[in-house]
C-alpha positions in Angstrom: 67.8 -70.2 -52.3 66.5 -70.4 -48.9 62.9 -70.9 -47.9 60.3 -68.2 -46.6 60.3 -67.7 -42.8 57.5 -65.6 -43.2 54.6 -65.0 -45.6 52.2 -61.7 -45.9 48.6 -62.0 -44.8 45.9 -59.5 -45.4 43.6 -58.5 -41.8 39.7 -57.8 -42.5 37.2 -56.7 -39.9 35.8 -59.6 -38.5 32.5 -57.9 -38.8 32.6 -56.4 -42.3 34.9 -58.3 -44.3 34.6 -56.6 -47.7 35.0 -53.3 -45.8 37.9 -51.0 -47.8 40.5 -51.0 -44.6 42.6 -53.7 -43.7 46.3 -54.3 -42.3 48.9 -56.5 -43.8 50.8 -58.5 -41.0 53.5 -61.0 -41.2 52.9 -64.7 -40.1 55.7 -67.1 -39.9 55.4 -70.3 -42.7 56.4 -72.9 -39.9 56.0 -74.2 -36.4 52.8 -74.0 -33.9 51.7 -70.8 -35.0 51.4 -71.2 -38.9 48.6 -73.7 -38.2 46.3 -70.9 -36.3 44.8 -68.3 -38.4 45.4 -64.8 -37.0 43.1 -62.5 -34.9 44.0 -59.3 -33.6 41.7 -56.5 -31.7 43.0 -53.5 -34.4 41.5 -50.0 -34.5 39.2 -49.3 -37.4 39.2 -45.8 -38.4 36.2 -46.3 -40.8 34.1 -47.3 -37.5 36.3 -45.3 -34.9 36.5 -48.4 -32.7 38.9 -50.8 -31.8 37.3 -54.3 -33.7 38.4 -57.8 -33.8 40.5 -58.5 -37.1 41.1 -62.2 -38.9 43.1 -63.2 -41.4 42.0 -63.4 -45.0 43.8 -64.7 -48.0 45.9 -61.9 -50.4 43.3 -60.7 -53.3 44.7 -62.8 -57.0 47.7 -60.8 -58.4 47.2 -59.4 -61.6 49.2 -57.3 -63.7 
């Protein structure tokens, strides 16, 4: 079976991070850009703004 190229990663507001919206975004599993965690400027409809989002591990999966 082939390896991942790419691997889910959840997006929080970088100024609420337990706020209840967040995106899910793709980052690749090698090469220069794996190494950086993510930050995007994402609109937050909770706030109405556009706010800075970082990456945050999934939640646990449980059944």
């Amino acid at each position: 079976m082939a390896k991942k190229t790419h691997i889910k990663v959840r997006l929080v507001p970088e100024s609420k991070p337990n706020s209840s919206f967040f995106y899910y975004v793709k980052k690749p599993t090698a090469g220069e850009k794996a190494k950086v965690k993510l930050k995007a400027k994402k609109y937050n409809p909770s706030t109405r703004k556009h706010e800075t989002f970082v990456e945050k591990k999934l939640p646990p999966h449980s059944k």
